[in-house]
N, C-alpha and C positions, 0 to 999 in steps of 0.2 A: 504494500500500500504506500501510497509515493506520501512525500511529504515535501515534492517540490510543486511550485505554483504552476510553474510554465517554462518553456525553453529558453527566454528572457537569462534566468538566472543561473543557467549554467553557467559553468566555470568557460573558456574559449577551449575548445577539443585539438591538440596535439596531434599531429598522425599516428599511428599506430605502432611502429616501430619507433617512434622517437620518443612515445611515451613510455614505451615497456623498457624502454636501453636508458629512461629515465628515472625509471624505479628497479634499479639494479642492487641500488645499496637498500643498506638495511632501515628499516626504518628505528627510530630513539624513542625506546619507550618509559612511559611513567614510572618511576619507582616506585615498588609495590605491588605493582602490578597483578602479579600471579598469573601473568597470561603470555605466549609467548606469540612474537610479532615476525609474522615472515614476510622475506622481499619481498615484493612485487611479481617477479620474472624469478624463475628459478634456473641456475646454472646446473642444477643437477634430478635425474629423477624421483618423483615425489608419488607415491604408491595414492594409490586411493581407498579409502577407509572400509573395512569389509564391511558390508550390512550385515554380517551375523547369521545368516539363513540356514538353517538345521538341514536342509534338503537341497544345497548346493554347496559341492567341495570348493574350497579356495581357487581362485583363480591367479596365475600370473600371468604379468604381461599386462596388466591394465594400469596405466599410468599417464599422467598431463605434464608434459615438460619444455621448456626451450629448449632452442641451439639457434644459435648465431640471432637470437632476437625474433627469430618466426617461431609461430607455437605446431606444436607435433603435437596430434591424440594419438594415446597407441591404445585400443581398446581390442582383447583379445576376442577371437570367433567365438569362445563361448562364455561369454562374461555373461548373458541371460541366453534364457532355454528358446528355442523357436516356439511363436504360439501362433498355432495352426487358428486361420478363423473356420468357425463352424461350416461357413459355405464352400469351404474348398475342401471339409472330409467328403468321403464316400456315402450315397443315399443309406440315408438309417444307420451309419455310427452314432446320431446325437453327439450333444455335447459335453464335450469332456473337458473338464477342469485343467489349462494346462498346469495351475499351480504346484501339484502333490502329484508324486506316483501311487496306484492305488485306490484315488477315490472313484466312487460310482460312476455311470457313464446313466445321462440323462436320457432316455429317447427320444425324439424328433414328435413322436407319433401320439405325444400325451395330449395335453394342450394347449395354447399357445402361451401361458401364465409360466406354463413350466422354464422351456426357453429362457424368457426373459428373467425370471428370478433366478436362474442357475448364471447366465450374465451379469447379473448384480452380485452375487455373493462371490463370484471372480476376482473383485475387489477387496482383496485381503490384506491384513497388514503387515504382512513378510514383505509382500512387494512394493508396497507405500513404503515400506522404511529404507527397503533398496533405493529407491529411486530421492529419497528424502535424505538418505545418507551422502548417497555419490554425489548432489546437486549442491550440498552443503558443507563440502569436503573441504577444507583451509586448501588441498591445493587447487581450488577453480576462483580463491581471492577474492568471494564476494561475488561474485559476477556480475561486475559493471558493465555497463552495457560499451562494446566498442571494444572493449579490451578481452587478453588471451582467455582469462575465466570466464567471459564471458562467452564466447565463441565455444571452448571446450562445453560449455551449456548447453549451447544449441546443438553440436556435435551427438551430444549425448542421447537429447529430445529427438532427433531426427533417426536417428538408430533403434531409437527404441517403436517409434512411429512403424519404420520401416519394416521391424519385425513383427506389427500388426499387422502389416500390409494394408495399412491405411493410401489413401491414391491423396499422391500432392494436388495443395491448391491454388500457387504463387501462379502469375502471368505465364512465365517462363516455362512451367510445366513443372517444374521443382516445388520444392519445400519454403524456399526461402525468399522473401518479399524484403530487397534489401532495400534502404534509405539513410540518410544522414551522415553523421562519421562511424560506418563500419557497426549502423544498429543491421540487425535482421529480426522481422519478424519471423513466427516460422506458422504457414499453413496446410492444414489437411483435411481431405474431407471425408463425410459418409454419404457418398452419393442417397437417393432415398428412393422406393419402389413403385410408389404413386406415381403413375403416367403423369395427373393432370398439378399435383403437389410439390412435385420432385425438383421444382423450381424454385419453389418458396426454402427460405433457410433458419435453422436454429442457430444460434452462433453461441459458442462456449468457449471463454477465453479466459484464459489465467496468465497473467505476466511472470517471466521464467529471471527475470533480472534481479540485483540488487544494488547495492552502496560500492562495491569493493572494498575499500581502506575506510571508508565514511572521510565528510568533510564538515564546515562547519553549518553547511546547510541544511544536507543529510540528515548526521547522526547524532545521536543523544550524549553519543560521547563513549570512551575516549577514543578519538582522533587514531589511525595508525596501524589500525588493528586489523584483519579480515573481519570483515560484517558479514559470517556465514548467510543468514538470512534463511534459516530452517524451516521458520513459520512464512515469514515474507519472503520469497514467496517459493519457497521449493515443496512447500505441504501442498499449495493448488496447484503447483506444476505437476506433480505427481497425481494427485487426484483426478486432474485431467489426463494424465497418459492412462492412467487406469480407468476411466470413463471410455475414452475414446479404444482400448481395446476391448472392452466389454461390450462395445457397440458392433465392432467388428467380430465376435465370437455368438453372435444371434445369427438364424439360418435364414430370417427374414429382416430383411432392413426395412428404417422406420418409414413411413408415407413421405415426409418432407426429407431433406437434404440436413445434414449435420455439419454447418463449418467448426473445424478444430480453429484457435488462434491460441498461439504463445505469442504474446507481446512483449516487444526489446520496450527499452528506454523505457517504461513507466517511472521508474525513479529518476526521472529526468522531466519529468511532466507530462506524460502518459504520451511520451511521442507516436509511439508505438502505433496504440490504437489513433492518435488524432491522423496518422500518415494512412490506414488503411481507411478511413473514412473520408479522406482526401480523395484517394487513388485506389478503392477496393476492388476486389477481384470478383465479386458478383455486385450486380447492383443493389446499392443498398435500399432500394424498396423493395427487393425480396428477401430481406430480411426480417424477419416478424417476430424474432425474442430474437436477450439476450440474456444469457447467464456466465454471468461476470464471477470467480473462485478465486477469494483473496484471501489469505491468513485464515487455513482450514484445521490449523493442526495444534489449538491450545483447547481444544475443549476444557472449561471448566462450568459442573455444579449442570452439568448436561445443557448447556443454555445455545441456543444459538441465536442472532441478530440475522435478519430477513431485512435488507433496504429492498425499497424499489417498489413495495407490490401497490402501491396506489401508482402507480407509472401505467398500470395497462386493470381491465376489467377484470376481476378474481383469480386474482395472482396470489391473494394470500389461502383460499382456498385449495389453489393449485400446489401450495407450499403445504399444507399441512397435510396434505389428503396424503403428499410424499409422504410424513413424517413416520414412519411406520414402528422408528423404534423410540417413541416416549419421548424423545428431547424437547424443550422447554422452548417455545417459540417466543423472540421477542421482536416486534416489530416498530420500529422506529419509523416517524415521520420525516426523517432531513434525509434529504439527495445530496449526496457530500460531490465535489470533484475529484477528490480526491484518488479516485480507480477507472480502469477502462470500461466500467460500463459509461464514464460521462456522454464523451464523444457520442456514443448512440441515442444517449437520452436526447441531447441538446438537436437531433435529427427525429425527434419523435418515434423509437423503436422502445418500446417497453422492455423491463429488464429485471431482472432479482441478480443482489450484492447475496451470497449467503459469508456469515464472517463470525469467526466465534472471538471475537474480542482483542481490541490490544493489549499487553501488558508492558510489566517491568522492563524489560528482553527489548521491545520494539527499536529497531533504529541503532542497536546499541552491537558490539561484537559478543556478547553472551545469547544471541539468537542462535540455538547452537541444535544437533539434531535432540543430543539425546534427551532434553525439553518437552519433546514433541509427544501429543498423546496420542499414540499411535490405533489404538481401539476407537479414540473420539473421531479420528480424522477418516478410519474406515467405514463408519457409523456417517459421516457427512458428507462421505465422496458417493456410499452406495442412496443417498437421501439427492442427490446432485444429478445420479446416473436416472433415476426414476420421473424426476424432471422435467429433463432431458427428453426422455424416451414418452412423456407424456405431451408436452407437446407437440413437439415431432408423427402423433400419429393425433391430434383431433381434428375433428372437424372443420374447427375454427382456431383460429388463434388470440390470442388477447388484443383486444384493439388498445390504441395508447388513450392514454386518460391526459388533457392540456389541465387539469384543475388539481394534476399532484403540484405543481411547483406552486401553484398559490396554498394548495393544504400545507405545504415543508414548510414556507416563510413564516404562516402564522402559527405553526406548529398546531395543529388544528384539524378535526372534521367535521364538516356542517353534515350532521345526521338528520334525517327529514323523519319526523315524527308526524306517521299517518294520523290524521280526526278519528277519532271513534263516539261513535256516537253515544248519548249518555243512554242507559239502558232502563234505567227508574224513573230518574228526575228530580230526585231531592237533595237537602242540604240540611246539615244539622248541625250542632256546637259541637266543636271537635273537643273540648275539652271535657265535655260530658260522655261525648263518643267513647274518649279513652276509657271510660268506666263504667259500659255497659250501657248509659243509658241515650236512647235517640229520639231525641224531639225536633221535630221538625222543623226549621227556620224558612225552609222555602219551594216552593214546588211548581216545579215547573209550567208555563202555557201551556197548554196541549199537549202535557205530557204523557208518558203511560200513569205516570200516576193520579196525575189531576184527572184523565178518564177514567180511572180506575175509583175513585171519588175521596183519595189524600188530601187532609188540608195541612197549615200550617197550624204546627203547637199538639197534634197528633204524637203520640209516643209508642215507639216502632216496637214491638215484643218480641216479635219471630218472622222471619223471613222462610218460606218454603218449609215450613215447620219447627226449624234450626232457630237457637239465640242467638245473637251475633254475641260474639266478647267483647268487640271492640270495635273501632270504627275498619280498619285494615279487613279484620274477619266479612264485617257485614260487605264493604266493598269486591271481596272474593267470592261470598257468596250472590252478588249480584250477577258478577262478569261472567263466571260459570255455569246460570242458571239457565236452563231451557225457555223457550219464550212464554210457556204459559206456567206462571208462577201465584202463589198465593202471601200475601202482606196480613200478619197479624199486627193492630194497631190499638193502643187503649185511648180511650176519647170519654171526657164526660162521667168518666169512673166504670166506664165498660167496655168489655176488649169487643174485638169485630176480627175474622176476617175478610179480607178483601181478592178479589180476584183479580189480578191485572197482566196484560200482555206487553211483554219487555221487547224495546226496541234494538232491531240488530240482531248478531247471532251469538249463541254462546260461544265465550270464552273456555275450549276444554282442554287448553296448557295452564291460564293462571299466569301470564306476565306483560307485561306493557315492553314495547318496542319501539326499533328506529330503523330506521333503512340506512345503510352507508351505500352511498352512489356508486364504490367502488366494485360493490361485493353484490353480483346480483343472483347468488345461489344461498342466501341466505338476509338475516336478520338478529340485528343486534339486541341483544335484554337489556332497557335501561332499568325496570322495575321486577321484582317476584311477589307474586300479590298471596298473600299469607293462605295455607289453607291450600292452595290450589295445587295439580297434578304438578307442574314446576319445581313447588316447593316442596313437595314430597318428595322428589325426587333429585333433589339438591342443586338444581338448577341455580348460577349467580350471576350477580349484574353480569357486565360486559362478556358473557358468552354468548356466542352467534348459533344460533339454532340454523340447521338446516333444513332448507324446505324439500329435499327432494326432487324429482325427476318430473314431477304432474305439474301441467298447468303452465308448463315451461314458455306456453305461447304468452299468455300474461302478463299484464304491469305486475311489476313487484309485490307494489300494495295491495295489490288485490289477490295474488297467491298468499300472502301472508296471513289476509284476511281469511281464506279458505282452508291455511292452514292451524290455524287457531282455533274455528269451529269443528276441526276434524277429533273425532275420540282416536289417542293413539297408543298401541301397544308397546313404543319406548319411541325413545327422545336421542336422536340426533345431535350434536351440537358439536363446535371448535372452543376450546377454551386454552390461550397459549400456545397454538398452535398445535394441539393435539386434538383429535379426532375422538368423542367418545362416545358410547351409547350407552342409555340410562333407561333399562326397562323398566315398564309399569307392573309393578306386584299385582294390580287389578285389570288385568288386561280386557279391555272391550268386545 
């Protein structure tokens, strides 16, 4: 995640060689330290750090080194295993895991659920931490954008793409969309199977760069040091290699077209992406998401931060419906610039930031791998992968929303609160309310109750048979009453009751609502009205009740309405961005 404004304030860029034969010496470090500071350029070979993997022997031969001031990658044939994609086995082997020897072999012939979730659980975190270790290794220097670590980065990215057999998506025909002083972005794509779709694109980009040494712009300090950058950003760079091969290990690809982008230079003011929005390789009106994967790999207290989803119509929906393993959804109103999904936003393409938090580490050279929480970030990449693969095959796509940027500024949502109609017609002293007792203050013109023959100064004893406790209770027992109800009143020093027909439909959830303009598959709870199915069933404010599949042709407000009168056998709802259902002990 960049923490530079613009290209304005970079430093003026060296050539390439004159910069690396310019960091030859060592650098002077703090005393104290406890951390060791290596050249810039190395005159001698520098191993790269094992991942550790129980199920691959050591490898030699894999190393990043100079000579004579140009960088050499030597990366040996079998530093990773070849991973066959599912479309190029034999009809009916299914899909096999290339992870482990040994595991099950899926078959083709179950149902199409199958596939796709044996694709997502492909994303394991032996290979996140491979790919999270090598990218964060002291000898790639950071990977500034321009210089040898950084390049060994993309070397890396591209080999491993390769071994997907992902098909490049640069001009050129290659992988690499070069620009600036010696940035490359790198693209790839998943062509998609929809004749009439296969044009339109999802776009998933994660930037593969960092700080190098940090400067005084950069880094949080101290100055000097390789700015591994574990989290930032070699957790999304990996999440997306491991996305985009699990895209390629399904036997059927998705409806739409999947652009892969690793973006250079984001830590230089998201060059990266501002240069492909300049000069893209598809038109960017066929663009219609994007999912932006920055700083995936601190999970803590299971949280994760969702920007973006008022950017396009039930985006936040579309994020939790992913959420499959319980993580704590938080969703923020501000659209930062500070990552490459801006450039897209600022062209009207809708987009989700998913981001599990900055920390202490940020910017600083203790960004380091072994920080990284390797179970949260598989848990986020396989929540990413789902996404991904959902919008890629609907119908529609999110259209963009022009009234997020005015919701971010006022940090704000104008929720429209549908009329409902009053159902009784009276008013009484709330203060007496609170204590059981209900005298009537005022009743409405032509209301049901005034036909019903309600006056004022009337004292309310039972509604539909039931006492009310309190004012809340009697209000629950109004909203959820059938329309032909009966008013117990004492008048005069003698009860009566009354027979009166209630306007409107019953209430048989028990909550007051709002509409968010953004979210048209549901409805937000501003109130839970005491007493009622809601509350029985622990329904609370700000959860969004889903309305379901019916009625889809319909204004909001008025499926809402329809779903309100409906008796239901459980309760749908998002709360934190978790999906839950709340069955009814009394089912209808």
């Amino acid at each position: 995640m960049s923490s530079v404004g613009n290209e304005a304030s970079d430093r003026p860029y060296a050539p390439v060689r004159r910069e690396w034969a310019a960091r030859q010496a060592p650098r002077a470090l703090p005393a104290g330290s406890g951390r060791t500071a290596l050249p810039a350029a190395r005159n001698r070979t520098t191993p790269l750090p094992s991942p550790g993997r129980a199920d691959r022997p050591a490898r030699p031969g894999r190393s990043v080194f100079c000579a004579g001031g140009l960088l050499t990658v030597l990366w040996a044939a079998a530093f990773l295993p070849s991973r066959v994609p599912a479309a190029d086995l034999p009809s009916g082997a299914g899909i096999a895991s290339p992870r482990a020897a040994g595991e099950t072999t899926v078959p083709h012939a179950t149902t199409q659920a199958w596939p796709v979730r044996e694709a997502e659980r492909s994303i394991r975190q032996r290979d996140l931490k491979a790919d999270i270790f090598t990218l964060a290794a002291d000898s790639l220097e950071g990977r500034e954008a321009g210089t040898q670590g950084g390049w060994a980065a993309a070397a890396y990215i591209v080999k491993r793409l390769r071994q997907a057999k992902l098909a490049p998506a640069a001009e050129d025909g290659g992988f690499f969309q070069e620009f600036g002083h010696a940035y490359r972005n790198i693209l790839a794509v998943v062509p998609g199977r929809d004749p009439r779709l296969r044009s339109e694109y999802v776009l998933v980009g994660a930037h593969y760069d960092h700080v190098g040494y940090g400067n005084e712009r950069n880094s949080r300090g101290p100055i000097g040091y390789v700015h591994n950058g574990a989290d930032d950003n070699a957790s999304g760079t990996a999440a997306l290699l491991e996305i985009a091969e699990a895209l390629m290990l399904l036997p059927q690809r998705p409806r739409r077209s999947v652009l892969i982008a690793f973006w250079d230079a984001e830590e230089k003011g998201l060059l990266g992406s501002r240069f492909f929005v300049r000069s893209p390789t598809v038109p960017l009106e066929r663009i219609r998401f994007v999912l932006n994967i920055d700083m995936v790999g601190r999970l803590r207290n299971r949280t994760v931060e969702v920007f973006g989803w008022r950017t396009g119509e039930d985006l936040r929906r579309l994020a939790s419906a992913s959420n499959r393993d319980g993580l704590t959804l938080r969703f923020p109103l501000t659209i930062l610039p500070d990552s490459d999904h801006y450039p897209f936003f600022e062209h009207g393409i809708p987009y989700l930031l998913l981001h599990t938090g900055k920390h202490a580490e940020y910017h600083t050279p203790s960004d380091d791998a072994p920080l990284i929480n390797l179970r949260g970030t598989e848990t986020v990449a396989r929540m990413l992968f789902r996404i991904v693969w959902e919008v890629a095959n609907r119908d529609r796509t999110p259209d963009f929303r022009d009234a997020a940027s005015a919701e971010a500024r006022a940090d704000r949502i104008r929720l429209q609160h549908p009329v409902r109609p009053q159902r009784l017609g009276i008013s009484w002293n709330a203060d007496r309310g609170a204590a059981g007792e209900f005298v009537l203050t005022a009743v409405g013109e032509d209301s049901p109750a005034e036909r019903a023959g309600l006056q004022v100064g009337d004292r309310l004893i039972r509604f539909n048979g039931t006492v009310p406790r309190d004012s809340e209770h009697l209000i629950a027992l109004v909203h959820t009453a059938d329309p032909e109800a009966t008013v117990t009143i004492r008048r005069d020093g003698a009860s009566r009751t009354l027979h009166v027909r209630l306007a409107g439909t019953p209430d048989r959830v028990g909550v007051r609502i709002a509409i968010d303009p953004a979210d048209n598959g549901g409805v937000v709870v501003t109130d839970v009205i005491p007493g009622g199915l809601a509350d029985r069933l622990g329904v609370q404010r700000g959860d969004r009740l889903l309305l379901g599949e019916e009625d889809t042709d319909r204004p909001l407000a008025e499926r809402a309405r329809r779903f309100l009168a409906r008796r239901h056998a459980a309760l749908l709802l998002e709360r934190d961005g978790r999906i839950l259902s709340l069955a009814n002990p009394e089912r209808p």
